[in-house]
C-alpha positions as CSV (number, residue, x, y, z in Angstrom):
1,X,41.1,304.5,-108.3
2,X,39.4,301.8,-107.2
3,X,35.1,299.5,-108.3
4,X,33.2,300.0,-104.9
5,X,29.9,297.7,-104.8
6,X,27.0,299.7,-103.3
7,X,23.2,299.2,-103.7
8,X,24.1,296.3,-106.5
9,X,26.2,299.2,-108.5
10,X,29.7,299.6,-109.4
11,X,30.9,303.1,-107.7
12,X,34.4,304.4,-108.8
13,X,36.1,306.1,-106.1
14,X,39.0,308.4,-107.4
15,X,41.7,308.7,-104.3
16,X,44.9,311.3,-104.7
17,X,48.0,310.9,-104.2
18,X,49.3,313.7,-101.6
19,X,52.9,314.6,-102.3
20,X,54.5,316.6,-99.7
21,X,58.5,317.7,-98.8
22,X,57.9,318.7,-95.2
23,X,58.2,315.2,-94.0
24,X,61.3,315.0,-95.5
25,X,62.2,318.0,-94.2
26,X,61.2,317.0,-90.3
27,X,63.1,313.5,-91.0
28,X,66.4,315.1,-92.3
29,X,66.2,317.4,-89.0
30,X,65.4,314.0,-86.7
31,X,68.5,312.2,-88.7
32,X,71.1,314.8,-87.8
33,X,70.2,315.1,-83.9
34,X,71.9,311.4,-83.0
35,X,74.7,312.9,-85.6
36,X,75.5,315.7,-83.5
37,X,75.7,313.8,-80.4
38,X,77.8,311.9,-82.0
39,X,80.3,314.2,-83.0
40,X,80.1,315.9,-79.6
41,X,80.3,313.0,-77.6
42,X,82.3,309.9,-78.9
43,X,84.1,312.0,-81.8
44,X,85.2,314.6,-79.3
45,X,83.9,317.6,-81.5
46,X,81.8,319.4,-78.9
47,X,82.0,323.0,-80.7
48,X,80.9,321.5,-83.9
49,X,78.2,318.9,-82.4
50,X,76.6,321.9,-80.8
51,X,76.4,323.3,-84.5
52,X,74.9,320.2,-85.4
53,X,72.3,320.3,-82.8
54,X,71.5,323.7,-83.4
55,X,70.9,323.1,-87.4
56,X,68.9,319.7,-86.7
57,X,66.4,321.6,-84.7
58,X,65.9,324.2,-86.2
59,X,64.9,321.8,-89.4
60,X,63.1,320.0,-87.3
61,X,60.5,322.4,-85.8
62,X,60.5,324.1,-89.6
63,X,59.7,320.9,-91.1
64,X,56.5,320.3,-88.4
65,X,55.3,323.6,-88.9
66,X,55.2,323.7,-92.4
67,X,53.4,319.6,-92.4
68,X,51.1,321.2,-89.9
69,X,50.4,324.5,-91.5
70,X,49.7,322.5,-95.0
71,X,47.4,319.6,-93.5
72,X,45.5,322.7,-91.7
73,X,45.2,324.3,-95.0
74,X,42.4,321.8,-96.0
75,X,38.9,322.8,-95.7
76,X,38.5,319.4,-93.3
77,X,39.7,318.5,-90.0
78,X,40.3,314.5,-90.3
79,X,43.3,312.3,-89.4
80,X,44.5,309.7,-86.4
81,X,46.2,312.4,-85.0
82,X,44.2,311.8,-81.5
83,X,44.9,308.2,-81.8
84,X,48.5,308.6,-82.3
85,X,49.5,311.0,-79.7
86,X,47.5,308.4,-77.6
87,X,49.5,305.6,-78.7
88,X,53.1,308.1,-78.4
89,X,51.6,309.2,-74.9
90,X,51.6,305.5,-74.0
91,X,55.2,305.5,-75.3
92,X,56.7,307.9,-72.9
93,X,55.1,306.3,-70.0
94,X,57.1,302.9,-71.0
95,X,59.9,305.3,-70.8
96,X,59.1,307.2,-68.1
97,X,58.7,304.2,-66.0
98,X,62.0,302.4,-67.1
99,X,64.0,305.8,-65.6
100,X,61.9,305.8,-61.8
101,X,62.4,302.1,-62.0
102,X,66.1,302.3,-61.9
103,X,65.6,305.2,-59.5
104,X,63.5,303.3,-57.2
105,X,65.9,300.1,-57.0
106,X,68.5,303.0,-56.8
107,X,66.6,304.2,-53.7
108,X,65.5,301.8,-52.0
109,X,68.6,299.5,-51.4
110,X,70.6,302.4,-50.5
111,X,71.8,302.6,-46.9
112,X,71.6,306.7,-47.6
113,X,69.4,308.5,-49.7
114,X,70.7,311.3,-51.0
115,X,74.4,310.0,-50.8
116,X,76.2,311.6,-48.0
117,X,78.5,313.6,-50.3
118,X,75.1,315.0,-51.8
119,X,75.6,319.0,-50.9
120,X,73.7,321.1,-48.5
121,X,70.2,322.2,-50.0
122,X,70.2,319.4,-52.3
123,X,67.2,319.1,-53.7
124,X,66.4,322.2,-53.6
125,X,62.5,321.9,-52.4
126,X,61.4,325.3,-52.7
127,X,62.2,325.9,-56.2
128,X,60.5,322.3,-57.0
129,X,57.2,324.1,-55.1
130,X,57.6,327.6,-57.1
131,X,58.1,324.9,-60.3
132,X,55.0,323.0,-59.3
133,X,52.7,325.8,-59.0
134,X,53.7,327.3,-62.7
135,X,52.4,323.9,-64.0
136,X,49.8,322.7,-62.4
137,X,48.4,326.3,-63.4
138,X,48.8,326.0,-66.8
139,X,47.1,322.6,-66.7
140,X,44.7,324.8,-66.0
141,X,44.9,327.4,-68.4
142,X,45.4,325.6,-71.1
143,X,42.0,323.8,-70.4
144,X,40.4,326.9,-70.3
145,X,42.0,327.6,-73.9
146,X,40.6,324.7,-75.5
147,X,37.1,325.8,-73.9
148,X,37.3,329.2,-75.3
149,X,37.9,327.4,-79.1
150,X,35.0,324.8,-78.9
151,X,32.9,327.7,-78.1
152,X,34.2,329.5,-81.3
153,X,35.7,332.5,-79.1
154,X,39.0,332.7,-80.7
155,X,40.4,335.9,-78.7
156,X,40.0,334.0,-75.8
157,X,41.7,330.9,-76.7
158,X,44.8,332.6,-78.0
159,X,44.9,334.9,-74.6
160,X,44.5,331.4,-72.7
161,X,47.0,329.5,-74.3
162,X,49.8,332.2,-74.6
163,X,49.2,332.5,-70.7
164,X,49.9,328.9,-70.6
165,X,52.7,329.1,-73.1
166,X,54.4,331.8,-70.6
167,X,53.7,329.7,-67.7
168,X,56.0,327.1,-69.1
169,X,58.9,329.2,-70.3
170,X,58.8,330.1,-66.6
171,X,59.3,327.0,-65.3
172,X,62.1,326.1,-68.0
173,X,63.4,329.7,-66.9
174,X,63.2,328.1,-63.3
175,X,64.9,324.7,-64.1
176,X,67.8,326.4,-65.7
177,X,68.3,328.4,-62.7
178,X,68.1,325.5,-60.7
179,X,70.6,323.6,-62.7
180,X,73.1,326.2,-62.9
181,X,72.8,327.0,-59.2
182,X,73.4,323.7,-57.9
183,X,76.5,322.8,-60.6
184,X,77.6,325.8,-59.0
185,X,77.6,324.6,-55.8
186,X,79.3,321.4,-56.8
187,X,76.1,318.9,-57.8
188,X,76.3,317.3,-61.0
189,X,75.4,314.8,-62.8
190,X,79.0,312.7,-61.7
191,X,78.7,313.6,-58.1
192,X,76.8,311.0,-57.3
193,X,74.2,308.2,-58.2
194,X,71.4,310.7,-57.3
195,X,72.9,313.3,-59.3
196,X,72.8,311.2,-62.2
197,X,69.2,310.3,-61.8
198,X,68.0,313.9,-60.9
199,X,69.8,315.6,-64.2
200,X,68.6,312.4,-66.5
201,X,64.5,312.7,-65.2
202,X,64.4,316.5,-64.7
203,X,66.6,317.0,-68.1
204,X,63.9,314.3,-69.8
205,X,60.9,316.0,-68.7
206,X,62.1,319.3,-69.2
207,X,63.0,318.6,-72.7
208,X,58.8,317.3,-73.2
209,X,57.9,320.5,-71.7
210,X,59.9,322.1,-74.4
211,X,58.1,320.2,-77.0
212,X,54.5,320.6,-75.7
213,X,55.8,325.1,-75.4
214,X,56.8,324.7,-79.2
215,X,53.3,322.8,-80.1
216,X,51.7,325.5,-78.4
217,X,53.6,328.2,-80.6
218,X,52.2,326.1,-83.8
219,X,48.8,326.6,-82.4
220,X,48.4,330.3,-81.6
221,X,50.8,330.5,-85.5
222,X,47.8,328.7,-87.0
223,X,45.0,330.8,-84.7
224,X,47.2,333.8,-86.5
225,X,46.3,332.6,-89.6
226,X,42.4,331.6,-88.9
227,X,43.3,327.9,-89.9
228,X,42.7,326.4,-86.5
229,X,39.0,327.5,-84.9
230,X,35.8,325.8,-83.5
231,X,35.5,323.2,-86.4
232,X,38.9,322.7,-86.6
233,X,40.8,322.1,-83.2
234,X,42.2,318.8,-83.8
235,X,45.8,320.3,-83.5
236,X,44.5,322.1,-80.0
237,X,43.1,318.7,-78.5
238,X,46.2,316.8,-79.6
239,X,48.4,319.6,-77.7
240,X,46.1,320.1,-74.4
241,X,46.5,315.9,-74.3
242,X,50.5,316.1,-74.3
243,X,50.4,318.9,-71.8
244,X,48.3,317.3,-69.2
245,X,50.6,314.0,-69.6
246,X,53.9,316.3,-68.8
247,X,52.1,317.6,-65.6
248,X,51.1,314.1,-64.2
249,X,54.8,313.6,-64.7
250,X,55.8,316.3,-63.1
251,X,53.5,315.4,-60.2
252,X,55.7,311.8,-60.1
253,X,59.2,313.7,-60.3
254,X,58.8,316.0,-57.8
255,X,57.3,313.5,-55.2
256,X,60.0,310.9,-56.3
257,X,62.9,313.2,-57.1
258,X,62.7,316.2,-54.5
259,X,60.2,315.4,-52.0
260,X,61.5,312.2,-51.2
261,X,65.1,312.3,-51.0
262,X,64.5,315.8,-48.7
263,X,62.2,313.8,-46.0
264,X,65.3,311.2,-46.0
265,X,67.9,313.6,-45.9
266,X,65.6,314.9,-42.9
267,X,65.7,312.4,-40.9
């Protein structure tokens, strides 16, 4: 409670104290991810680390959802939540740019680029195209969703952003492929210094397009439930933002991480 002068009058203001356990929730999830890579990777506990890692997202995501689905269940739509994916947006592209920095330097004072003991088909350019075309669609899409909700037409928006949603699972569906295909063939991540830098950049974006398909499932579970719409899309603009962020960065790995090295290995 706090005295507020206004108009030469004493106005008391009563504020309430929200009390919530789903940020504890998401925090205990976030805590145990760094513990299960470290019981995987320096204790030497892989079996049980991948249990880890299973449990601490699965808390995670339940812990967002249910802060999410109890700040939607307010009559208002209010918050910094535009600001701050702004400000986490600016975040990733400090981090972002400190893994094509070492990429570039990497690059550019190599006598060869790929390595010559890079295999045949290495990168593989035409999955990177089929890849491309999934996302730079769903940029697409996914504007169209958040058109369909400032207009109030709800069956469109959910229609519109489960296409996107499924045009992401297909290029995670892709990228698996991909990776598993060219371990197969003797590329990883030790093979080489391009090897380590392809698996780190396309494994770090891949796991932000993972996060902006599971935002997406928040927003067509809170559509479900009528507690998103045309006066309340705050969730759906935060969302679209982080999705058209992961396809500019797309745009910079594929240029710098497939199409690149294959003109070189061209020439």
């Amino acid at each position: 409670m706090e005295n507020v002068m206004h108009g030469g009058k004493n106005e008391v203001h009563h504020h309430e104290v929200e009390l919530s356990v789903w940020p504890l929730i998401a925090a205990g999830g976030s805590f145990l991810i760094p513990i299960a890579f470290m019981t995987a990777f320096s204790w030497g506990l892989s079996s049980v680390g991948l249990v880890l890692a299973g449990v601490a997202v699965v808390v995670l995501i339940v812990g967002l959802f249910g802060w999410l689905n109890e700040v939607h269940a307010k009559k208002e739509d209010a918050g910094l939540s535009k600001l701050a994916i702004i400000v986490f947006i600016i975040s990733e592209v400090a981090l972002f740019g400190g893994l094509f920095g070492g990429y570039l330097y990497a690059m550019l004072f190599a006598d060869i680029w790929p390595p010559a003991n890079t295999p045949e088909g290495v990168p593989p350019i035409g999955l990177a195209v089929i890849m491309t075309v999934f996302l730079l669609s769903s940029s697409v899409t996914i504007h169209n969703a958040e058109a369909k909700i400032e207009h109030g037409d709800m069956g469109g928006f959910k229609s519109w952003l489960m296409f996107t949603t499924l045009l992401g699972a297909l290029f995670i569906a892709f990228m698996a492929y991909e990776w598993h295909h060219m371990i197969s063939n003797g590329f990883s991540v030790s093979t080489n210094e391009y090897g380590t830098f392809f698996y780190t950049i396309t494994g770090f974006h891949g796991s932000h397009v993972i996060v902006g398909l599971v935002m997406q499932l928040f927003c067509l579970i809170l559509a479900a439930g009528a507690k998103i719409g045309k006066s309340k899309q705050t969730m759906v603009k935060v969302t679209g933002l982080y999705w058209h962020f992961v396809d500019i960065i797309w745009l910079l790995v594929v240029s710098l991480i497939y199409v690149v090295p294959y003109l070189k290995a061209g020439q």
